[in-house]
C-alpha positions in Angstrom: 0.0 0.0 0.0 1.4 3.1 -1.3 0.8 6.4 1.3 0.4 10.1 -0.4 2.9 12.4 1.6 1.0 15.4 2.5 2.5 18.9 2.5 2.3 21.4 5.4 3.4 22.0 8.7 2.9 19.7 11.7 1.2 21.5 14.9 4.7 22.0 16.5 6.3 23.8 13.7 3.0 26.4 13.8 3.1 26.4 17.7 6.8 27.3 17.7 6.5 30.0 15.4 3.4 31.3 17.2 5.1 31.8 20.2 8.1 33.4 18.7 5.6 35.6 16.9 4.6 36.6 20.2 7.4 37.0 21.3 8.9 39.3 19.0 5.4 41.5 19.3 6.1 41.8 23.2 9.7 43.5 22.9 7.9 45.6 20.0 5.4 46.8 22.3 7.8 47.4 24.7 10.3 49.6 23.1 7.1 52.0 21.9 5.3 52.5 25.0 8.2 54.7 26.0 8.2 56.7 22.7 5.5 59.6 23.7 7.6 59.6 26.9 10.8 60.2 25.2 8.8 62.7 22.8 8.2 64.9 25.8 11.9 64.8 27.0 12.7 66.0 23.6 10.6 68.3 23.7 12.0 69.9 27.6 15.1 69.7 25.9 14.4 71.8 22.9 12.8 74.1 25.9 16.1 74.4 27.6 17.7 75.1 24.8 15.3 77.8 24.0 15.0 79.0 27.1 19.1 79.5 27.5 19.3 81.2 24.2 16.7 83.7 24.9 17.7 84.4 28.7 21.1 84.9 28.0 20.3 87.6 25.1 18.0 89.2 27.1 20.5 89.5 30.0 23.5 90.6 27.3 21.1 93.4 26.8 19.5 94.3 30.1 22.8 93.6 32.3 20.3 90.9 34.3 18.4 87.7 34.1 14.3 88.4 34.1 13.7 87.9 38.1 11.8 84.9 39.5 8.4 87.8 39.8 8.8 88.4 36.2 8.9 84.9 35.3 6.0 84.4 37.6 3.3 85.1 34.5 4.0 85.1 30.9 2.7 88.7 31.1 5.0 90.3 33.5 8.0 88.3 31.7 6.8 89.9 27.9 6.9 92.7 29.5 10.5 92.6 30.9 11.2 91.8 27.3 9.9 94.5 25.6 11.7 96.8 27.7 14.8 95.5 25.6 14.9 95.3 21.8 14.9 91.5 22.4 12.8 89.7 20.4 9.5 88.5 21.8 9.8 85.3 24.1 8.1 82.5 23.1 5.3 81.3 25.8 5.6 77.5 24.6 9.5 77.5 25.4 7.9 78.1 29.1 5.1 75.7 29.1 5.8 71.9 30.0 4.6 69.3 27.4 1.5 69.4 29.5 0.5 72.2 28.9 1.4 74.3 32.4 3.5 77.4 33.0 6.9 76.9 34.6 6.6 77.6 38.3 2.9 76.3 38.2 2.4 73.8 40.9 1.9 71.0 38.3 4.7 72.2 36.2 7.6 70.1 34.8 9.6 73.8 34.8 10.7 75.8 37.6 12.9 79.2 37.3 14.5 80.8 39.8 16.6 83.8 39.6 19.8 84.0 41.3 21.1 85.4 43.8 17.8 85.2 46.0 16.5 88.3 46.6 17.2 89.5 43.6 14.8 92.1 42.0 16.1 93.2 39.0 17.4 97.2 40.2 18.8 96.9 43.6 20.3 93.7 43.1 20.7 92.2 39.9 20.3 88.5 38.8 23.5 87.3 37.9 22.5 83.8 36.8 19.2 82.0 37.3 18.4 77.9 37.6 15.7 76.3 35.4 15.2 72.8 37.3 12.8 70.5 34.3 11.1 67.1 35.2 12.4 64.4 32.9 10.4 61.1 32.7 12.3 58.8 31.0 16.3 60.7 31.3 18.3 59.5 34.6 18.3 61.5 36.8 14.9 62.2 36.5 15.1 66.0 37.7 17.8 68.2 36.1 18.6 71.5 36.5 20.1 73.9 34.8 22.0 76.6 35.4 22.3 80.5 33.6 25.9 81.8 32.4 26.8 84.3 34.8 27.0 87.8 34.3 
């Protein structure tokens, strides 16, 4: 008695490749859950960034950093600005990936103007710190700090 061979795969071969299927979709689905985290990071960076670059040629200008009052709304702070011939300061650079101002109680972002105390024309701020909330960057809180005047 003659037997017909038939073609396919047994149940093992399609288990084994199920599993490394599922495998492969677990380290997948790992490696992007922590993509809209590291968005935001990137996105705090660029703020830095930003932030430094516009401080520090408001305070080429002004002789100070913007005080830790004038940071305290983006009014006060566009204000301080046009007092110089500095170009407008964007409110985003300021505003956390969540959408809150820096120094708000919720916000990634907090300023201070250094030393403390100072109020912009008795004592000058000679250099500030910007301390941002990372969530996926070790350590997770960084600061940074102004060039000094």
């Amino acid at each position: 008695m003659k037997y017909k061979l038939k073609s396919g795969f047994t149940l093992i071969e399609l288990l084994v490749v199920v599993i490394i299927i599922g495998i492969l979709a677990a380290i997948a689905i790992a490696n992007f859950g922590n993509a809209p985290a590291a968005a935001r990071d990137s996105e705090r960076d660029s703020d830095v960034s930003q932030v430094e670059s516009q401080f520090a040629t408001y305070a080429a200008e002004a002789g100070t950093y913007p005080t830790t009052a004038q940071v305290g709304t983006f009014a006060t702070l566009q204000t301080a600005f046009d007092a110089t011939t500095v170009a407008n300061i964007n409110e985003e650079t300021l505003t956390d990936p969540a959408g809150e101002y820096v120094n708000a109680a919720a916000s990634d972002y907090s300023y201070a103007a250094l030393p403390a105390g100072c109020d912009g024309s008795g004592t000058a701020c000679t250099s500030y710190t910007l301390t941002v909330d990372f969530e996926t960057k070790t350590p997770a809180q960084q600061t940074f700090d102004g060039q000094p005047l």
